[in-house]
N, CA, C and O atoms as a Tinker XYZ file with bonds, in Angstrom:
   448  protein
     1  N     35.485000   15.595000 -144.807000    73     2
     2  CA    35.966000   16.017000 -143.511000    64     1     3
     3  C     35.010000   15.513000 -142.430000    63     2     4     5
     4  O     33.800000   15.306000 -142.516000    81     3
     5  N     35.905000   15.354000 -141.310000    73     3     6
     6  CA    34.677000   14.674000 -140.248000    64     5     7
     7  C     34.678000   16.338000 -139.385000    63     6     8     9
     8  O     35.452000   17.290000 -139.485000    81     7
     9  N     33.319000   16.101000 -138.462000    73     7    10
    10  CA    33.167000   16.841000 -137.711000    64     9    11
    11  C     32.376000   17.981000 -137.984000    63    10    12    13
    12  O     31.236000   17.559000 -138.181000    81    11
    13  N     32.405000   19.390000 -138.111000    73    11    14
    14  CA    31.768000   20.478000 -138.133000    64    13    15
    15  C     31.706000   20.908000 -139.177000    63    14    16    17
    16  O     30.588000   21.335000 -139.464000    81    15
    17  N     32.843000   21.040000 -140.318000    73    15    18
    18  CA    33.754000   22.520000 -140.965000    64    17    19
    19  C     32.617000   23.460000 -141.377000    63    18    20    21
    20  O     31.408000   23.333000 -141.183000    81    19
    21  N     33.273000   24.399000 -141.970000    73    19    22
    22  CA    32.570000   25.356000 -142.098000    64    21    23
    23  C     33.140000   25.275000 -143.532000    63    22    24    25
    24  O     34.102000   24.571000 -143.837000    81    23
    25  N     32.270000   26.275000 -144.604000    73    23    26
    26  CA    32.638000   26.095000 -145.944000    64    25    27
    27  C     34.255000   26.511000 -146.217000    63    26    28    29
    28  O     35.088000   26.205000 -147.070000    81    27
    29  N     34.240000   27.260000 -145.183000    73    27    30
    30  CA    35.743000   28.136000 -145.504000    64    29    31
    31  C     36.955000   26.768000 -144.979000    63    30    32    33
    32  O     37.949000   26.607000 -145.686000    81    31
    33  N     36.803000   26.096000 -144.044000    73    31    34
    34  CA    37.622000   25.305000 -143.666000    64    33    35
    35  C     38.221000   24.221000 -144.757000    63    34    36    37
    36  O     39.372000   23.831000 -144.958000    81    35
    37  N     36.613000   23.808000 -145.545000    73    35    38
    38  CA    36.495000   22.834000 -146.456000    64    37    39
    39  C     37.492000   23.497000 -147.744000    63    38    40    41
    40  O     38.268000   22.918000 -148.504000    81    39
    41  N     37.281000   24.320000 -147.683000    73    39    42
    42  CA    37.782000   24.886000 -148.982000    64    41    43
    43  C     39.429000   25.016000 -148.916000    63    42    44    45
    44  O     40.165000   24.999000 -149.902000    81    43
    45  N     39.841000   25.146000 -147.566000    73    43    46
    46  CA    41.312000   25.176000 -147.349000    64    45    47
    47  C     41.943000   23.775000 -147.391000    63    46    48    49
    48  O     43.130000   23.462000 -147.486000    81    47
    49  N     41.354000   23.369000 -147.340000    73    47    50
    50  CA    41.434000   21.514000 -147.412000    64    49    51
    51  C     41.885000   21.450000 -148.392000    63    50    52    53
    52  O     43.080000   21.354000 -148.674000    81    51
    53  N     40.339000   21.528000 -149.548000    73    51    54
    54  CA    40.647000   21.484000 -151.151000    64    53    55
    55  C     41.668000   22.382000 -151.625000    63    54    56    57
    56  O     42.347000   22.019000 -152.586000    81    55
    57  N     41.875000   23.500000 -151.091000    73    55    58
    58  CA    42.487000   24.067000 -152.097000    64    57    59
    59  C     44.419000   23.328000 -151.845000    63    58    60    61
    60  O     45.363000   23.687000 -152.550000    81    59
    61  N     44.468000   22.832000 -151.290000    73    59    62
    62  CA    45.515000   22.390000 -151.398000    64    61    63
    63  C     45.809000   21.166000 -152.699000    63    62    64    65
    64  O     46.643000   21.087000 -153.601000    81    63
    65  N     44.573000   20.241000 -152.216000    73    63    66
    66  CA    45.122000   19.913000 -153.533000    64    65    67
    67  C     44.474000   20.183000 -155.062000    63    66    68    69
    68  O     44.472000   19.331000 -155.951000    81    67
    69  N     43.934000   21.518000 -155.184000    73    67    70
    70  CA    43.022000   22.309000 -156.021000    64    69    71
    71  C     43.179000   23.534000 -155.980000    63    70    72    73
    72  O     42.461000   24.270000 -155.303000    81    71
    73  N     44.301000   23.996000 -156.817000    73    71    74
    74  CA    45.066000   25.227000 -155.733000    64    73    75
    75  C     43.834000   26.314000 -157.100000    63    74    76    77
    76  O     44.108000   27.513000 -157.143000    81    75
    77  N     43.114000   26.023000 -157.674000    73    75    78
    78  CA    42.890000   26.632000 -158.569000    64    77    79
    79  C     40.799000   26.927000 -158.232000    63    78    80    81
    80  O     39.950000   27.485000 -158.927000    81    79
    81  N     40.728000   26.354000 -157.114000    73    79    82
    82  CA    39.320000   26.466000 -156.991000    64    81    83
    83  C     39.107000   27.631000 -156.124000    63    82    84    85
    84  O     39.920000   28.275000 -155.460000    81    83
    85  N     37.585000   27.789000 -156.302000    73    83    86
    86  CA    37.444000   28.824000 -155.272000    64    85    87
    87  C     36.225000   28.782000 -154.324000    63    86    88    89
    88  O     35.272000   28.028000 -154.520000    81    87
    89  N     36.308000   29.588000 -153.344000    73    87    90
    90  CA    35.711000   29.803000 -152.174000    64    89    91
    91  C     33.840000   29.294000 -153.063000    63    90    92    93
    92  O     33.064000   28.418000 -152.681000    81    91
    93  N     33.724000   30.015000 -153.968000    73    91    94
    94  CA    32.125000   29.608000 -154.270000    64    93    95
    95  C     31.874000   28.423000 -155.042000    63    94    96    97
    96  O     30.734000   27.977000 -155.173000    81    95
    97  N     32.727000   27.977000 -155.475000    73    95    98
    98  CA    32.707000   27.114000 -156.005000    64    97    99
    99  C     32.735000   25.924000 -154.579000    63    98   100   101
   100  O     32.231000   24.874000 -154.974000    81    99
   101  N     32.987000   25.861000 -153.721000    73    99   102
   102  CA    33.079000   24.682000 -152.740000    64   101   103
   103  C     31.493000   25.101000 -151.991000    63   102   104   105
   104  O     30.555000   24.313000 -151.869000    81   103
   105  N     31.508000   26.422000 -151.588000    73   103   106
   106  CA    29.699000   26.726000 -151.247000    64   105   107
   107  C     28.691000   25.970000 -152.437000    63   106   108   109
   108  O     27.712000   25.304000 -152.100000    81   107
   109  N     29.021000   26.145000 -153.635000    73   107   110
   110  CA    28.001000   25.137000 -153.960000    64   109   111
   111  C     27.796000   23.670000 -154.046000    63   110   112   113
   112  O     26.767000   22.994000 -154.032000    81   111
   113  N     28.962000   23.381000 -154.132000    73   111   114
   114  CA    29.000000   21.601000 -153.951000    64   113   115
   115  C     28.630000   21.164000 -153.051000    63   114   116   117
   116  O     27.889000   20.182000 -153.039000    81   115
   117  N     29.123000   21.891000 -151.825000    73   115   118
   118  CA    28.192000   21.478000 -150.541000    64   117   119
   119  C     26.547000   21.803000 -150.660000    63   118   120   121
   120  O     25.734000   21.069000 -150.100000    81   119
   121  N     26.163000   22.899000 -151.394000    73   119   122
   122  CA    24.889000   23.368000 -151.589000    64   121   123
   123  C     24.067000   22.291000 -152.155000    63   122   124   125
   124  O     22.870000   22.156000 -151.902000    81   123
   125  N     24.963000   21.295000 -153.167000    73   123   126
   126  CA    24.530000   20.196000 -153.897000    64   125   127
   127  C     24.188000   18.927000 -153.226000    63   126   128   129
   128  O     23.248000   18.162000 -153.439000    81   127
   129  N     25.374000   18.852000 -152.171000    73   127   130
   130  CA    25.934000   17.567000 -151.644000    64   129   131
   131  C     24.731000   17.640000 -150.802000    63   130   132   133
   132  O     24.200000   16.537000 -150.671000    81   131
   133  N     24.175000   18.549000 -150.226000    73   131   134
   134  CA    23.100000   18.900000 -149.224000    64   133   135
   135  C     21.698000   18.885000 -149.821000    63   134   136   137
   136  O     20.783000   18.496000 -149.095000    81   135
   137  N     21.471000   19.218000 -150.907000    73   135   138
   138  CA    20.249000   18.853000 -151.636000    64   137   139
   139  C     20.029000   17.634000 -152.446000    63   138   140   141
   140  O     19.108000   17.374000 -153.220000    81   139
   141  N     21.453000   16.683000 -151.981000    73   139   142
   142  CA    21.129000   14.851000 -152.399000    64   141   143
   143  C     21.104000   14.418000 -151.211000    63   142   144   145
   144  O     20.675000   13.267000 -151.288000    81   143
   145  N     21.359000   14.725000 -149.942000    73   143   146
   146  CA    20.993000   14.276000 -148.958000    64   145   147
   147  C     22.605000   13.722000 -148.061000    63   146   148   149
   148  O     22.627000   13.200000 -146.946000    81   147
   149  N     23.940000   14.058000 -149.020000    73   147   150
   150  CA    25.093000   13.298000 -148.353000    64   149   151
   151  C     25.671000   14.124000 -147.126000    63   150   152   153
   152  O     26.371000   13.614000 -146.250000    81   151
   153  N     25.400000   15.089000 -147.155000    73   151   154
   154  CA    25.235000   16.165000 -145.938000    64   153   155
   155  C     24.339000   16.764000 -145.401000    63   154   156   157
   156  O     23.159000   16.653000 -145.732000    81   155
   157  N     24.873000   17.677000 -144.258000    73   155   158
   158  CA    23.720000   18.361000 -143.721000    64   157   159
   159  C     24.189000   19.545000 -143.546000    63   158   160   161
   160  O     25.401000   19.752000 -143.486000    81   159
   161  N     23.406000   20.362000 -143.453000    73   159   162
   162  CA    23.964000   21.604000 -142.495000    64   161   163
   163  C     23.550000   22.128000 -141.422000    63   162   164   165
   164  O     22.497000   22.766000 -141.407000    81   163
   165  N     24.489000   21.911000 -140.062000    73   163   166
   166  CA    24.161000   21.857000 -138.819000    64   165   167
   167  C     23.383000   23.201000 -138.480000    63   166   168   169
   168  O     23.356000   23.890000 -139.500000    81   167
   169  N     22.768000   23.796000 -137.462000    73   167   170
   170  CA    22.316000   24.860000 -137.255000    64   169   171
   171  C     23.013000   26.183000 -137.548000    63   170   172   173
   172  O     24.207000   26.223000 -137.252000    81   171
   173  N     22.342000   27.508000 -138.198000    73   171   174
   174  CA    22.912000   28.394000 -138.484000    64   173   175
   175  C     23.214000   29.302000 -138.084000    63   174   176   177
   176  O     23.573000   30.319000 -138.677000    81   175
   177  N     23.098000   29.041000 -136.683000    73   175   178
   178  CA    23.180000   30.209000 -135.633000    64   177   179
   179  C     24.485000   30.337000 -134.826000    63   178   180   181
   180  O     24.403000   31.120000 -133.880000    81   179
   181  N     25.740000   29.695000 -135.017000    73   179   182
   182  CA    26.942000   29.735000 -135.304000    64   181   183
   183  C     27.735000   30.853000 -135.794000    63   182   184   185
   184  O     28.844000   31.074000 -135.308000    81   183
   185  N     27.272000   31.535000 -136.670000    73   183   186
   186  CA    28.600000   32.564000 -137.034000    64   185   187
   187  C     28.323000   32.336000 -138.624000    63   186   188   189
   188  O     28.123000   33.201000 -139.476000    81   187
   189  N     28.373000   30.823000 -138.788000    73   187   190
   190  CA    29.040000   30.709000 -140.126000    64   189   191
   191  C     28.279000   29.239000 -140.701000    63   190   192   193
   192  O     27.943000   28.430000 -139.837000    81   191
   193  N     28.134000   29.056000 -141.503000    73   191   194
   194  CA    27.660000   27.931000 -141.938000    64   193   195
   195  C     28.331000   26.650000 -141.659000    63   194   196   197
   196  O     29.540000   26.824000 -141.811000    81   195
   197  N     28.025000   25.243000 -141.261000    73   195   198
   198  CA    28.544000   24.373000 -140.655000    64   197   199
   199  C     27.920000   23.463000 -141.320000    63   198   200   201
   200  O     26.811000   23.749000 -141.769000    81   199
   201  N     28.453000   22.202000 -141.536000    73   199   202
   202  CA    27.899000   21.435000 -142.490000    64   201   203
   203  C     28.773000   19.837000 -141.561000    63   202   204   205
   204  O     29.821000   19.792000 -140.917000    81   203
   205  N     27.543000   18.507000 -141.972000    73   203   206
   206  CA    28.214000   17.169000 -141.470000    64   205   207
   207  C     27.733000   16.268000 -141.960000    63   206   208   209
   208  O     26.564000   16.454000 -142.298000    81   207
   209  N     28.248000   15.062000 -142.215000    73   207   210
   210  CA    28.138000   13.849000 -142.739000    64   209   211
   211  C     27.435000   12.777000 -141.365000    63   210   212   213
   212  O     26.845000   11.698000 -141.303000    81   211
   213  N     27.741000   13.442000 -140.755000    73   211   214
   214  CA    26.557000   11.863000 -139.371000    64   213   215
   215  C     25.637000   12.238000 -139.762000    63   214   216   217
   216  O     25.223000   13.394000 -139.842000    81   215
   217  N     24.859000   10.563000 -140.287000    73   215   218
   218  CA    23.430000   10.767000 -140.809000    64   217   219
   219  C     22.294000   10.045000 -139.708000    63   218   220   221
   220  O     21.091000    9.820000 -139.841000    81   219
   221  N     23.426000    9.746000 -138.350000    73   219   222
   222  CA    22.725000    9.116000 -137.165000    64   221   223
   223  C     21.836000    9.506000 -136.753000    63   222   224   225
   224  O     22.183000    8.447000 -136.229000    81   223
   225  N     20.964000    9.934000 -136.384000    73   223   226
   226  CA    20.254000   10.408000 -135.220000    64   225   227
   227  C     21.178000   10.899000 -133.990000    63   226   228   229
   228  O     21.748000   10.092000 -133.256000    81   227
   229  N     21.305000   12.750000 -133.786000    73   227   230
   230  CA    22.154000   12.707000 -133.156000    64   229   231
   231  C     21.510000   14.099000 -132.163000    63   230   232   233
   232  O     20.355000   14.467000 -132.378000    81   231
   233  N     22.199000   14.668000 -131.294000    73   231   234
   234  CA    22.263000   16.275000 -131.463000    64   233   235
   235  C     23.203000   16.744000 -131.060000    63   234   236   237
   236  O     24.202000   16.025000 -131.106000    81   235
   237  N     23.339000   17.961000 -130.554000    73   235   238
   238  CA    24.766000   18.859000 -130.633000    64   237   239
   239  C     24.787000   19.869000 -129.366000    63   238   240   241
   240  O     23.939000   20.648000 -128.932000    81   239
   241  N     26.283000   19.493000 -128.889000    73   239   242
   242  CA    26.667000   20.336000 -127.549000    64   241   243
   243  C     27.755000   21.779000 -128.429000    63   242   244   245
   244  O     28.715000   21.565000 -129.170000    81   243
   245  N     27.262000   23.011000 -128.075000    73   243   246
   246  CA    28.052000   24.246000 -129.015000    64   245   247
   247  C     28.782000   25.100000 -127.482000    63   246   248   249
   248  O     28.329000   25.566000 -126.436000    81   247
   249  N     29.892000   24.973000 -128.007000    73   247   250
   250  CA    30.580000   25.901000 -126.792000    64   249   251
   251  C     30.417000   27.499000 -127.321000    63   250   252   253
   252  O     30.771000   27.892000 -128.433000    81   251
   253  N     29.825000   28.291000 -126.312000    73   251   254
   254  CA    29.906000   29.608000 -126.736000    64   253   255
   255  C     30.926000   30.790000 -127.144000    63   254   256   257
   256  O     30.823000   31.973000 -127.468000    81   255
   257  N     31.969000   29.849000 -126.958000    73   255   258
   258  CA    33.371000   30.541000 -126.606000    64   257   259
   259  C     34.088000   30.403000 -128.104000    63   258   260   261
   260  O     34.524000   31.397000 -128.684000    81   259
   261  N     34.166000   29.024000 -128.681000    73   259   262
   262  CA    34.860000   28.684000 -129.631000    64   261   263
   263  C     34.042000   28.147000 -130.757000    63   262   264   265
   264  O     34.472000   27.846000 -131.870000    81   263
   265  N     32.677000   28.055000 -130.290000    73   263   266
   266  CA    31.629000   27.353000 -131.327000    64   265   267
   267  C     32.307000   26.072000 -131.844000    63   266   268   269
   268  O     32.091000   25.928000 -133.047000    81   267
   269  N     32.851000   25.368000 -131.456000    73   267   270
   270  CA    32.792000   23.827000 -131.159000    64   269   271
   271  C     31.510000   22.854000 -131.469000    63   270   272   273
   272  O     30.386000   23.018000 -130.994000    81   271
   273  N     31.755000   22.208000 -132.021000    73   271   274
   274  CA    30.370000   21.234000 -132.071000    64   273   275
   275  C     30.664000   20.259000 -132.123000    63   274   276   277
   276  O     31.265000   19.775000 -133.082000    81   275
   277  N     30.101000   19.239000 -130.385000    73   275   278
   278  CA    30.218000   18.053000 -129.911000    64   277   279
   279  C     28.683000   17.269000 -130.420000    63   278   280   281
   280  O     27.630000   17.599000 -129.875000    81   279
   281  N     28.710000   16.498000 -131.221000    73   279   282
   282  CA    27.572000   15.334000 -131.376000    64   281   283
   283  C     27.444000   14.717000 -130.044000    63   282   284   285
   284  O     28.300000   14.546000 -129.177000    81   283
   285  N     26.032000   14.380000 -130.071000    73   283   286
   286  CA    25.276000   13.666000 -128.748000    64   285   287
   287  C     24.582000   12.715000 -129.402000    63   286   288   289
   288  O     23.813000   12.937000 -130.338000    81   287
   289  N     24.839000   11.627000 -128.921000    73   287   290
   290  CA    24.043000   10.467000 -129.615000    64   289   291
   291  C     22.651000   10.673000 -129.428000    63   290   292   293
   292  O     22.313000   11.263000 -128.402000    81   291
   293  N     21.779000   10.297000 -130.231000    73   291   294
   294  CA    20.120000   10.602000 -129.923000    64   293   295
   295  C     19.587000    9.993000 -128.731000    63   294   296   297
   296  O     18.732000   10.507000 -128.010000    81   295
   297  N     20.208000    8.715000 -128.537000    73   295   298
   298  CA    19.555000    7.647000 -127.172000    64   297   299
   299  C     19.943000    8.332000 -125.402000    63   298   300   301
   300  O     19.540000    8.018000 -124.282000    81   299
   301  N     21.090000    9.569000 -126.015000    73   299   302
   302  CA    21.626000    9.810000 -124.500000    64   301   303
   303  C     20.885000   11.058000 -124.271000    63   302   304   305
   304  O     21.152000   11.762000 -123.298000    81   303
   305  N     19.690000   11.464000 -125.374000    73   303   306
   306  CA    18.756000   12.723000 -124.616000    64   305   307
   307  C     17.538000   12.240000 -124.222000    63   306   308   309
   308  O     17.006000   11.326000 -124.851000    81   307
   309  N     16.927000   12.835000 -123.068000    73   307   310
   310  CA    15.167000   12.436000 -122.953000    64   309   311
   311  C     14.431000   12.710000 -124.274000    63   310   312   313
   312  O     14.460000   13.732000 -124.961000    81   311
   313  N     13.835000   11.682000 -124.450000    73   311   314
   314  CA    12.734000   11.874000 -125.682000    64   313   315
   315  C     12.256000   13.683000 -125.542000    63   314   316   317
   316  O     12.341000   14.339000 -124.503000    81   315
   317  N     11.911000   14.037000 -126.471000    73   315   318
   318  CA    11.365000   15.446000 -126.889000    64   317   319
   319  C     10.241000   15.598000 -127.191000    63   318   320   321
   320  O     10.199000   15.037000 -128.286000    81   319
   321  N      8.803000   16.150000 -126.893000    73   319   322
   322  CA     7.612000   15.534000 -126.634000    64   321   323
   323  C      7.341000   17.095000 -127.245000    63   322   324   325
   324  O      7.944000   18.042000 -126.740000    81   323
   325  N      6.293000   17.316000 -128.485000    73   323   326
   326  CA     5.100000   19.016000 -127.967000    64   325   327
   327  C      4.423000   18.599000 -127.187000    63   326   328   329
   328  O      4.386000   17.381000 -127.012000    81   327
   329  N      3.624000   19.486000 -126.421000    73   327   330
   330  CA     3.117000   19.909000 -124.998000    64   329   331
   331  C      1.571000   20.035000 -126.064000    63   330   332   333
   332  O      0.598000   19.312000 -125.847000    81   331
   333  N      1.599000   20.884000 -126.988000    73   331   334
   334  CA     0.307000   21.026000 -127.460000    64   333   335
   335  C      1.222000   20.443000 -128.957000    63   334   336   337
   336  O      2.408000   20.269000 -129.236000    81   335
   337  N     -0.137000   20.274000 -129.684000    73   335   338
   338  CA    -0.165000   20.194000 -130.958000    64   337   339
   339  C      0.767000   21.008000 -132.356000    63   338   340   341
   340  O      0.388000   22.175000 -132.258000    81   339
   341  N      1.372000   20.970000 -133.086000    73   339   342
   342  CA     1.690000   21.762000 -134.179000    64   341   343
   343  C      1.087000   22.330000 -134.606000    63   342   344   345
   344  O     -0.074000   21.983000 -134.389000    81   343
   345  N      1.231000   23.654000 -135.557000    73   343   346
   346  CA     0.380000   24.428000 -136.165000    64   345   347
   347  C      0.058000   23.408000 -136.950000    63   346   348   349
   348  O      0.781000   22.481000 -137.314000    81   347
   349  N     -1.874000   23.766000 -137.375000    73   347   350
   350  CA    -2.174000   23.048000 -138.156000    64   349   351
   351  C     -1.084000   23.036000 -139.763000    63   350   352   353
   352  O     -0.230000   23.817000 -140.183000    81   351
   353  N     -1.597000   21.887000 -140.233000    73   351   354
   354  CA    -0.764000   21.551000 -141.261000    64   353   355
   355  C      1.063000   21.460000 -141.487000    63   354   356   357
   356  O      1.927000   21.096000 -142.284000    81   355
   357  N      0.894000   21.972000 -140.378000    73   355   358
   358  CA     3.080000   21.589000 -139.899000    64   357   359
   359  C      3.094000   20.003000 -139.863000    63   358   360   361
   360  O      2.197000   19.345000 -139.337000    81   359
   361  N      4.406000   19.367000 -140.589000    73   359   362
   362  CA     4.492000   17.883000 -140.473000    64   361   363
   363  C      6.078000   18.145000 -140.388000    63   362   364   365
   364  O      6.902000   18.543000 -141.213000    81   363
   365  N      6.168000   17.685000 -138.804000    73   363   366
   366  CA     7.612000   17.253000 -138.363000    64   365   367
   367  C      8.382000   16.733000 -139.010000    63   366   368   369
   368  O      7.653000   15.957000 -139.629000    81   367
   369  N      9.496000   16.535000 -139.406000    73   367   370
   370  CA    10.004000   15.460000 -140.235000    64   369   371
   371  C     11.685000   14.952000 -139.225000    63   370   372   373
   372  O     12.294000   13.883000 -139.187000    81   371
   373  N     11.863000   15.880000 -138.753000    73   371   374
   374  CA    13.078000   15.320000 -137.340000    64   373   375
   375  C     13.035000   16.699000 -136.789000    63   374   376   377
   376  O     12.701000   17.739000 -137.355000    81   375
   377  N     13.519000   16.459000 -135.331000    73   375   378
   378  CA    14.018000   17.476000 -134.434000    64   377   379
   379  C     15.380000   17.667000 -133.907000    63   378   380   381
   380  O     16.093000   16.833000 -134.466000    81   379
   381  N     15.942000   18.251000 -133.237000    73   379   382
   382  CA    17.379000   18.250000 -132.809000    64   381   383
   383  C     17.151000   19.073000 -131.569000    63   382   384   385
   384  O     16.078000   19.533000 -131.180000    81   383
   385  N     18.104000   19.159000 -131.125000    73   383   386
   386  CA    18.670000   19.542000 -129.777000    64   385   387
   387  C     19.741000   20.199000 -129.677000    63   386   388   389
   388  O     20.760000   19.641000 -130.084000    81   387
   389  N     19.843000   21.533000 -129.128000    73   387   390
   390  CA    21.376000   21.564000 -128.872000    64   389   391
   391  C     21.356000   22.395000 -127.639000    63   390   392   393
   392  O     20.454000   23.166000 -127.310000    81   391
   393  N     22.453000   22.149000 -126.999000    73   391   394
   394  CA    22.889000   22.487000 -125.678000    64   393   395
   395  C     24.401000   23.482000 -125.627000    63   394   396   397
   396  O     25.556000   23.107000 -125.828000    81   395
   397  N     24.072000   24.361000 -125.406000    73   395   398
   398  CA    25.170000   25.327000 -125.107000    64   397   399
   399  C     25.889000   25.667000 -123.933000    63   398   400   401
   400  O     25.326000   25.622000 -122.839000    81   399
   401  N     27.002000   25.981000 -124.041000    73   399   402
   402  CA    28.029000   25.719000 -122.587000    64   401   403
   403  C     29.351000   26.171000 -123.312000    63   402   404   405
   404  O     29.498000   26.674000 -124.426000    81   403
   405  N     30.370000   25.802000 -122.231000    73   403   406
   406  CA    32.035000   26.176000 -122.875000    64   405   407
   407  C     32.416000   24.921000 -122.701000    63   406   408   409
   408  O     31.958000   24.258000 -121.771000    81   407
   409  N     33.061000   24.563000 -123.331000    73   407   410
   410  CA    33.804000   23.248000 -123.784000    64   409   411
   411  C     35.270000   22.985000 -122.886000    63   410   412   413
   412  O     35.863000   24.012000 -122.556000    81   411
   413  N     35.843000   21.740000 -122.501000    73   411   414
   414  CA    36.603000   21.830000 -121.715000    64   413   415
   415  C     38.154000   22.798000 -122.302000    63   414   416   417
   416  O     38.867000   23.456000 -121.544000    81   415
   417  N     38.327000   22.671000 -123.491000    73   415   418
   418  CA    39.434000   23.281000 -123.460000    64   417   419
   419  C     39.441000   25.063000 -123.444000    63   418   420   421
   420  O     40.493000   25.703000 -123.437000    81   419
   421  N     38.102000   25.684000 -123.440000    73   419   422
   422  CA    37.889000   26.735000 -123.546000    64   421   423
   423  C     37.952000   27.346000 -121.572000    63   422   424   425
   424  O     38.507000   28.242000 -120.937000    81   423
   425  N     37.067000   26.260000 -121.304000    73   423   426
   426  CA    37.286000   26.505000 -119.930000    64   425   427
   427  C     38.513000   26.226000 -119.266000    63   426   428   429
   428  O     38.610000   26.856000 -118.212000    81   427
   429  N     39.683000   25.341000 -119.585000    73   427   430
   430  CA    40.884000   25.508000 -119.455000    64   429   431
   431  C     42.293000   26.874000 -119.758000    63   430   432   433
   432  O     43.362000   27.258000 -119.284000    81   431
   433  N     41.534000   27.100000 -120.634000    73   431   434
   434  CA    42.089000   28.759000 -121.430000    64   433   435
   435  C     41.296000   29.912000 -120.291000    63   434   436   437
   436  O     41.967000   30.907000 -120.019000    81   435
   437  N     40.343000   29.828000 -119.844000    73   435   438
   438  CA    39.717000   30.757000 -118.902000    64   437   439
   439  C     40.387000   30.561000 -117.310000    63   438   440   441
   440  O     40.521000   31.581000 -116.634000    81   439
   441  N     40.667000   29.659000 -116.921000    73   439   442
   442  CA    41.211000   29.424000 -115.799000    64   441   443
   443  C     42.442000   29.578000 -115.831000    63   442   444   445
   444  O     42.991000   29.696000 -114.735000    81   443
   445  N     43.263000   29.629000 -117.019000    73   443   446
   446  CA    45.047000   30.264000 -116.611000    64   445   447
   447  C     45.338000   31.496000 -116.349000    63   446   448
   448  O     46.500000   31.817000 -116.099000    81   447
């Protein structure tokens, strides 16, 4: 699936043509798919677990309304700098970004 889903979405997918699988059984494949590196799982502060295949360098616009998640290419944010140092012995390995707001069709639903 492109885009966000959430395990539950993924699983409605499959179960169509897997009418025999179940809800934990798709949480772990992704659990798998995510500990070989073919996914990710986007931030967890969503509601619900969210999982994606862009392995770009990217980050993420979340509407508060519908929890939407718009990718931002990495080149269209200002570099991200610490101010001081990391705790000793912390080693960065990537950062992200995300920016929160309402999304146009949410703000279209608010204005009728």
């Amino acid at each position: 699936m492109h885009g966000h889903p959430s395990p539950e979405a993924v699983y409605d997918l499959v179960r169509d043509h897997i009418p025999s699988i179940s809800l934990a059984t798709v949480y772990k494949n992704l659990k798998t798919f995510e500990e070989h590196g073919l996914i990710r799982e986007v931030s967890p502060h969503h509601g619900s677990a969210r999982f994606e295949t862009n392995a770009a360098p990217h980050h993420h616009m979340v509407c508060l309304r519908c929890k939407a998640i718009v990718d931002v290419p990495a080149e269209d944010v200002a570099p991200v700098r610490l101010k001081k140092r990391a705790p000793a012995g912390f080693r960065i390995h990537r950062y992200s970004v995300e920016m929160h707001g309402i999304c146009g069709e949410c703000a279209k639903q608010h204005e009728s």
